[in-house]
C-alpha positions as CSV (number, residue, x, y, z in Angstrom):
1,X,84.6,-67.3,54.6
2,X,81.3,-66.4,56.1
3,X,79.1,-69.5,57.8
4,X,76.2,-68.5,56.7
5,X,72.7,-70.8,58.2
6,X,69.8,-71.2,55.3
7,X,66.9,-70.5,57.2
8,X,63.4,-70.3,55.5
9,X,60.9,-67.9,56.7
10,X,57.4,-67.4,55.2
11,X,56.7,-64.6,53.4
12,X,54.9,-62.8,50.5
13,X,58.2,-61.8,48.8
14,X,56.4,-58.2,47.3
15,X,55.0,-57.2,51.3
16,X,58.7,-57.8,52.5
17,X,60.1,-55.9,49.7
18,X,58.0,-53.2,50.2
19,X,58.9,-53.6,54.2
20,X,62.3,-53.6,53.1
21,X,61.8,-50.0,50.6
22,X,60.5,-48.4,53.5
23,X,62.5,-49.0,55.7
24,X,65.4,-48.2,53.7
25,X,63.6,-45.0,52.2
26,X,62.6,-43.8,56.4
27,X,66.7,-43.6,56.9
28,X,66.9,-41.5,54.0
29,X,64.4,-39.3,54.9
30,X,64.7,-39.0,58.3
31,X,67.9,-39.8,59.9
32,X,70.3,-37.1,57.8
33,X,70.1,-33.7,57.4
34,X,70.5,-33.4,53.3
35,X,74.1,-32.8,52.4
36,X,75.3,-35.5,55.2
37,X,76.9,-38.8,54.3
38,X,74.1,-41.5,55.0
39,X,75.1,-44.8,55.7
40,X,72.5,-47.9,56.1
41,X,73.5,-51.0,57.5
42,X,71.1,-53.9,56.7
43,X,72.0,-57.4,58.3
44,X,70.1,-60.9,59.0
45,X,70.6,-63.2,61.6
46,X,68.9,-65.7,63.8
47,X,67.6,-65.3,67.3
48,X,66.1,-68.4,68.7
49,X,63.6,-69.6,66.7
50,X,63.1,-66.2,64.7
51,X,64.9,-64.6,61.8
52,X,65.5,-60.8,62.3
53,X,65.9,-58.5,59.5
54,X,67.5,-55.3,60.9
55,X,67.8,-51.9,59.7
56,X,69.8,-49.7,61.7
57,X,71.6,-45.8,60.8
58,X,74.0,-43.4,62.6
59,X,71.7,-40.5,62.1
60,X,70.2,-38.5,64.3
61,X,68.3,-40.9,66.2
62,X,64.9,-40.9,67.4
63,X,63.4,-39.0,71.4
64,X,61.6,-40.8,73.5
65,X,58.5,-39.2,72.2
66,X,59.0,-40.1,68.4
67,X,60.1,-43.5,69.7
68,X,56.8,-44.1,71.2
69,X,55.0,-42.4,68.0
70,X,57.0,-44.1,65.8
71,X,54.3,-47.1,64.4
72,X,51.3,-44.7,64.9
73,X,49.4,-43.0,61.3
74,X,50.3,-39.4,60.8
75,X,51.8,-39.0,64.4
76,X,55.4,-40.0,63.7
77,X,58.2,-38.2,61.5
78,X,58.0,-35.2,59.4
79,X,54.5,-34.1,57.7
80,X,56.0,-31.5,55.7
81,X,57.9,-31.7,52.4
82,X,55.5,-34.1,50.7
83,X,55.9,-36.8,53.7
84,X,52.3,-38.4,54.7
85,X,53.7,-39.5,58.4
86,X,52.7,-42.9,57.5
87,X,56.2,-45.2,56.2
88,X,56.8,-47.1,59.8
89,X,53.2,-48.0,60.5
90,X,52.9,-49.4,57.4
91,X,56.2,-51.4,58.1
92,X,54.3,-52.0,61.6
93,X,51.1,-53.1,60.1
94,X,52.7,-55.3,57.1
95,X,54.6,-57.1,59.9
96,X,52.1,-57.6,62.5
97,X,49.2,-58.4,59.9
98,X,50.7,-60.0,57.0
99,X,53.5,-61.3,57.7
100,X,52.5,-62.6,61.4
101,X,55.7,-61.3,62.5
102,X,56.7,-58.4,65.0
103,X,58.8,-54.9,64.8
104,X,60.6,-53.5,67.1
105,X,62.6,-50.0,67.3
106,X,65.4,-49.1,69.1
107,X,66.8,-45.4,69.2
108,X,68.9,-42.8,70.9
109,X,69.1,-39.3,69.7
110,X,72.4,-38.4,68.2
111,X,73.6,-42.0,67.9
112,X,70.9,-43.4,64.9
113,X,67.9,-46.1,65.1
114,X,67.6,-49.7,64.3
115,X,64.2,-51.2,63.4
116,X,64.2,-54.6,63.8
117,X,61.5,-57.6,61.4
118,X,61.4,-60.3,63.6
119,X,59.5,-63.7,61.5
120,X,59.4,-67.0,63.0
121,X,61.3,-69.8,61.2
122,X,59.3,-72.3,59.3
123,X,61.1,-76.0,60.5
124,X,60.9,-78.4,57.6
125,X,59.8,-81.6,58.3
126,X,61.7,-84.1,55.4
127,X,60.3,-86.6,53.7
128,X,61.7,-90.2,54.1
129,X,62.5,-92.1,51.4
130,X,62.6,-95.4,53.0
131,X,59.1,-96.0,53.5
132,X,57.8,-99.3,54.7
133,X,54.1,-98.5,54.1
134,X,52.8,-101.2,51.4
């Protein structure tokens, strides 16, 4: 059995789908060559007071270059083959803008990428039901 912590997060649920899409469609794209096995591995977790969705691949991996591209419009990826260069930073600006949240990207080039959605944790505050109030 898996101990699994309920944790509520804010969140349009159609921006972190879409988050979610492209994130998944970017590995498919990008981190195999065509006839290679692709395998995506897609976990949450807490990290202090933040819930991280990560995204992470065994592809090719990203350079230091691409790495530092990789959030920018049309500067990152592959512009050819119908591609618009433009997946992570809409992943980038949906996080940062919409979902008041942060990305980050880790990479190494032959070992794959993760791409980490880091939202804060919203702390419920319970209502009593013993009030003394008259």
């Amino acid at each position: 059995m898996v101990d699994v912590e309920k944790v509520e997060v804010y969140a349009d649920p159609l921006i972190l789908r879409e988050v979610i899409s492209l994130l998944i469609d970017n590995v498919l794209l990008h981190a195999y060559d065509q006839n290679e096995k692709k395998l995506i591995q897609i976990k949450g977790y807490m990290d202090s007071d933040e819930y991280v969705l990560e995204v992470s691949d065994y592809g090719k991996g990203m350079s230091e270059q691409s790495l530092e591209l990789a959030f920018r419009a049309f500067e990152a990826g592959e512009r050819k083959n119908g591609h618009t260069g433009l997946g992570l930073f809409i992943v980038g600006s949906y996080v940062r803008n919409l979902l008041l949240g942060d990305v980050k990207c880790k990479s190494e080039l032959g070992r794959g990428t993760s791409i980490q959605v880091r939202l804060k944790k919203i702390r419920l505050i319970e209502k009593s039901t013993n009030s003394n109030v008259q």
